[in-house]
N, C-alpha and C positions, 0 to 999 in steps of 0.2 A: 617527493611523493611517488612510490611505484605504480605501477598501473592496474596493479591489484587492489591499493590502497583508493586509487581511482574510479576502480569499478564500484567498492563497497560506498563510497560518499555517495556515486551517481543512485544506487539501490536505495540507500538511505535518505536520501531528500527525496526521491521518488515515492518512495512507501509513507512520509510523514507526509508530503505533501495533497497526495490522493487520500489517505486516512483522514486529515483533515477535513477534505474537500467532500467527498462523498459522505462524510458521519453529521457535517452541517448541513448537507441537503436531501439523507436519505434517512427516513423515521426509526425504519428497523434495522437495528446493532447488526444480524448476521447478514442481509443482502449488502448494506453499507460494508460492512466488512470483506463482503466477497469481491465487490465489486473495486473495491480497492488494493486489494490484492492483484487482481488481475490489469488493473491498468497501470501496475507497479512496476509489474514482472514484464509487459510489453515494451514500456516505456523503458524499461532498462536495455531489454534486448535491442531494440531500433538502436538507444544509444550507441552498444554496443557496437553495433552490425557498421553503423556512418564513423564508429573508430577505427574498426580494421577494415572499412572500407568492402566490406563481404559477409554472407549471412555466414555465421561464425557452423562450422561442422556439431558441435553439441549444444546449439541452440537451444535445442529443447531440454538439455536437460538443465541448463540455465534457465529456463522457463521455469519448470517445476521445481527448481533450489530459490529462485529469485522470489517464486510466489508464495511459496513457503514460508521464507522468511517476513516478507510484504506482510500477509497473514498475522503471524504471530507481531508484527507491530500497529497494523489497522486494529486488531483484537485490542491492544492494551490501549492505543488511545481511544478507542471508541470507548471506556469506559466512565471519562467523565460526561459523555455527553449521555450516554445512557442513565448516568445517575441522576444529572441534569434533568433530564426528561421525564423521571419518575417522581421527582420534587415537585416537578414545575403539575405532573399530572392531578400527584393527589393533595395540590394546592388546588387544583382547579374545583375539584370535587369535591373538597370541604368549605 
């Protein structure tokens, strides 16, 4: 496994993991969504940073690539809990 291959597993359990986590404890789809992103893209960079042992010179733009992507995967799994949510709502209601 290359270390590129490495970086993308560490993003991607990062990004499902907090998608998860934040979409089962946070009611609204887009701040769950934000907020999972951004602890995606942190949690990557720290990773990152204790691999090469130094905060990496494009940091940030690993940031902004990493959270972007995070995004676009918090978005897709937040959609079954939202659909979830809207079931369980206008169950409640009728």
């Amino acid at each position: 496994m290359s270390e590129g291959d490495q970086g993308l597993l560490v993003l991607g359990v990062a990004s499902v993991g907090s998608a998860l986590l934040f979409h089962a404890l946070v009611r609204s789809y887009a701040k769950a969504s934000g907020l999972a992103a951004v602890v995606a893209a942190v949690v990557f960079e720290i990773a990152a940073s204790i691999h090469l042992g130094h905060v990496d010179p494009f940091a940030l733009v690993g940031l902004v690539t990493g959270g972007a992507v995070a995004l676009v995967v918090a978005l897709l799994i937040g959609i079954p809990f939202r659909v979830a949510r809207a079931k369980a709502g206008a169950s409640d209601e009728g």
